[in-house]
C-alpha positions in Angstrom: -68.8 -146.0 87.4 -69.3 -144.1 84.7 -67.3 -140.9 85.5 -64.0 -143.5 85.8 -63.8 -145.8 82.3 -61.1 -148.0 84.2 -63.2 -148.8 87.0 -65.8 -150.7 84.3 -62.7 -151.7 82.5 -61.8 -153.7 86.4 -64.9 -154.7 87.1 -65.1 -156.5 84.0 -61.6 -158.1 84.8 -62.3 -160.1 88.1 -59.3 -158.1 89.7 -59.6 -157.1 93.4 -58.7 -153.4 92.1 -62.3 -152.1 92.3 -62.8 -154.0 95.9 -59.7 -152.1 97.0 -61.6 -148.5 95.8 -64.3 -149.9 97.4 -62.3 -149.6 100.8 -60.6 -146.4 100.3 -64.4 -145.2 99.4 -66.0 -146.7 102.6 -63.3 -145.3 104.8 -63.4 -142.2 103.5 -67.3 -142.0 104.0 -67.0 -142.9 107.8 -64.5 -140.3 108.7 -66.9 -138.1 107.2 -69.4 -139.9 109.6 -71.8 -140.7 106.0 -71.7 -144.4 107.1 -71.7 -146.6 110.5 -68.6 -146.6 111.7 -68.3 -150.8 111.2 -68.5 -150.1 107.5 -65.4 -147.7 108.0 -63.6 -150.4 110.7 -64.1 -153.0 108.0 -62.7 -151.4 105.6 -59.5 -150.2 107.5 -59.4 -153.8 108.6 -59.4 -155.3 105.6 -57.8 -152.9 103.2 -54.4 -154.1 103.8 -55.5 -157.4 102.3 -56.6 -156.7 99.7 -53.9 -153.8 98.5 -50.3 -152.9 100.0 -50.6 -149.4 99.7 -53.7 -149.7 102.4 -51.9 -148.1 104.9 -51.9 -144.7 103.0 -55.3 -144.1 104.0 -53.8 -142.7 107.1 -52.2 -139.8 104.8 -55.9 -139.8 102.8 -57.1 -139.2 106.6 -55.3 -136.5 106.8 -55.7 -134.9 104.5 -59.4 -135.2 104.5 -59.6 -133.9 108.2 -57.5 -130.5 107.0 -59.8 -129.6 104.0 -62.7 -130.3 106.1 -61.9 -128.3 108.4 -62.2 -131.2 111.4 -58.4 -132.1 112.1 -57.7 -131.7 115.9 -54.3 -132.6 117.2 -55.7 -135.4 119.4 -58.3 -136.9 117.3 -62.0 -137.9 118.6 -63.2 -141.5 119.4 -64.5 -142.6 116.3 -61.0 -141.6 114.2 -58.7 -143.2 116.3 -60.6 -146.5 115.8 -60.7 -145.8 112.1 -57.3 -145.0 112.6 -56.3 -148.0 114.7 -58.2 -150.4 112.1 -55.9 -149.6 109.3 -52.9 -150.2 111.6 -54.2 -152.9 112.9 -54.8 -154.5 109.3 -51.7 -154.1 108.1 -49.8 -155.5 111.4 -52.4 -158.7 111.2 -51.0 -159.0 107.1 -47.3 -158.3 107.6 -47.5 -161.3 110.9 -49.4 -163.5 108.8 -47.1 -163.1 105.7 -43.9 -163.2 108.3 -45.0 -166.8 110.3 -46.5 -168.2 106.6 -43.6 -166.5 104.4 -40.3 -165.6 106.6 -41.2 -162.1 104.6 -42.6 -158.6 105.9 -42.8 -157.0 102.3 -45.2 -158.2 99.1 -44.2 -160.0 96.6 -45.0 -156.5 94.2 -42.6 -154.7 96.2 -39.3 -157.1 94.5 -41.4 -157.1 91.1 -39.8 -153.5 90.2 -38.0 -150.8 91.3 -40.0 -147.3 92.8 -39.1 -145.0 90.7 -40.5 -141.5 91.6 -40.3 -140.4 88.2 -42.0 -142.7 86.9 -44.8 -143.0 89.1 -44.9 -139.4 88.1 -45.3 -139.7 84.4 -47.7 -142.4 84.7 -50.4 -140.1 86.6 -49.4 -137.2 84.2 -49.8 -139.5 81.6 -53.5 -140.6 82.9 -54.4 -137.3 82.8 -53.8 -137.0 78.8 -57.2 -139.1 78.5 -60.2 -136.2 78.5 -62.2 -138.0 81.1 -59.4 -137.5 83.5 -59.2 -134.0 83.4 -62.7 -133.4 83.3 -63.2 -135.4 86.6 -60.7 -133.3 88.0 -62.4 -130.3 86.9 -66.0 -131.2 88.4 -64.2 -132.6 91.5 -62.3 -128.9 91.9 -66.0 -127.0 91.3 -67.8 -129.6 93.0 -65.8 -128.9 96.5 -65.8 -125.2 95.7 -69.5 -124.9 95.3 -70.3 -128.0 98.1 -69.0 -128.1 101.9 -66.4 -128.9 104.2 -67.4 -132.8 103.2 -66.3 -132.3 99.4 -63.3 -130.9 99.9 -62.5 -133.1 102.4 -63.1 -136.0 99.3 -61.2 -133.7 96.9 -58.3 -133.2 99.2 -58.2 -136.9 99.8 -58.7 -138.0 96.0 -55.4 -135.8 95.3 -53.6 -137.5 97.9 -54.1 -141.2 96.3 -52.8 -139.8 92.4 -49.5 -138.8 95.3 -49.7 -142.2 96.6 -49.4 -143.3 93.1 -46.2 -141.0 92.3 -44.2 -142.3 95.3 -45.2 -146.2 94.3 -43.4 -145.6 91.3 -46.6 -145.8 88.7 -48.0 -148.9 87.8 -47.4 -152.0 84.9 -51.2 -152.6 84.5 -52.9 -150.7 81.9 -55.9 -148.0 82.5 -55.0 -146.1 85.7 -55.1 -149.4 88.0 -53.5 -147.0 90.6 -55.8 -143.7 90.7 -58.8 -145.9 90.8 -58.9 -144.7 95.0 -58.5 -140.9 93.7 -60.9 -141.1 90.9 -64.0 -142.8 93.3 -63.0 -140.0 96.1 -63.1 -137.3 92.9 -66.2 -138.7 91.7 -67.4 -138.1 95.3 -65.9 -134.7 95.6 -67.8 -133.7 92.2 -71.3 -134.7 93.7 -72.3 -130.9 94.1 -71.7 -130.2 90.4 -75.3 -132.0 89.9 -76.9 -129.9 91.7 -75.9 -127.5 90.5 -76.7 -128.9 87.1 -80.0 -129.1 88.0 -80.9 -126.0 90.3 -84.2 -124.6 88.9 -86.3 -125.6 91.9 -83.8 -123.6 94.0 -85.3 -120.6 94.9 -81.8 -118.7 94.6 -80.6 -120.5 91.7 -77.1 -119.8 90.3 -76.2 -118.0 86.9 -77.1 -119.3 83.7 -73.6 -120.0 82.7 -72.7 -122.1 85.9 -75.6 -124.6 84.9 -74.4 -124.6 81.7 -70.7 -125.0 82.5 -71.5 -127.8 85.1 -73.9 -129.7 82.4 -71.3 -129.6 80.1 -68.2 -130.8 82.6 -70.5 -133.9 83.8 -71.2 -134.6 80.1 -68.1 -134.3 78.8 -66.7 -136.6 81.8 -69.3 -139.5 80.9 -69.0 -139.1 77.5 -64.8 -139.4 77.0 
């Protein structure tokens, strides 16, 4: 919450935004098998209805599985259902809206026109707020200095501020469209505490890293 000033800013609004990063979170956690794999068929199943850029969790997927180092070319058990739950979702959505509606496509897809370049200054333009940048930054270190898990989060967090781009940016104001990318990135940066705090480590790094990752995580909360 607090690395991600939007996501109080949404939580505050009664929106369904922060429900949506909520999903992308939870999905996320079960491919890296951090949660029962209900949590992560839930929120396949239900992402869809709650956002119409759910299905791009099958790109976040991914990408996830390639900077993780787990992508196989015929995934295991437990992706294809997490797999087959966001598909399923949004088949179940686009039927429902078809029989109730006579239309496959949201209302938001008529309500303006994807423009790539737009989309495109709208996440560069996200990233001329400090806290943005400095996310990034603790995100990049935290998957350097963590696992195949953070950079698997990392990898997927970039994919979502793409997502964004090819939408064609958003009309709401603060960043309602890299709130998925900034929860993955918060996720991604979770290594940068340790190493904030690595005293009791009996092969603790330099001085400077501590330093340098005290002052990113401050400097995040604090913008």
């Amino acid at each position: 919450m607090l690395l991600c000033p939007p996501m109080i800013f949404y939580a505050c609004t009664g929106m369904e935004t922060p429900l949506f990063a909520l999903a992308v979170v939870v999905f996320a956690a079960a491919v890296a098998d951090r949660v029962p794999l209900s949590w992560g068929l839930a929120a396949g199943l239900c992402g869809a209805w709650v956002r119409p850029e759910a299905p791009w969790l099958l790109v976040a997927w991914f990408a996830q599985a390639i900077a993780s180092g787990q992508f196989r070319l015929w995934p295991s058990r437990r992706e294809r259902l997490l797999l087959g739950s966001v598909i399923i979702g949004a088949l179940a959505l686009h039927a429902m809206r078809w029989v109730f509606m006579s239309e496959l496509l949201p209302n938001t897809y008529f309500a303006k026109e994807a423009s790539w370049s737009y989309g495109a200054t709208y996440v560069l333009s996200s990233f001329s707020e400090g806290w943005l940048v400095l996310l990034l930054a603790c995100a990049t270190l935290g998957a350097w200095r963590g696992g195949g898990e953070q950079r698997g989060y990392w990898a997927a967090g970039v994919s979502w501020l793409i997502a964004a781009i090819l939408e064609g940016g958003d009309w709401m104001p603060s960043g309602r469209f890299i709130l998925p990318a900034c929860t993955l990135l918060a996720l991604a940066a979770g290594p940068m505490l340790h190493v904030a705090d690595s005293r009791s480590r009996k092969r603790e790094p330099m001085r400077f890293q501590r330093i340098a990752a005290s002052l990113l995580l401050l400097g995040t909360v604090g913008s």
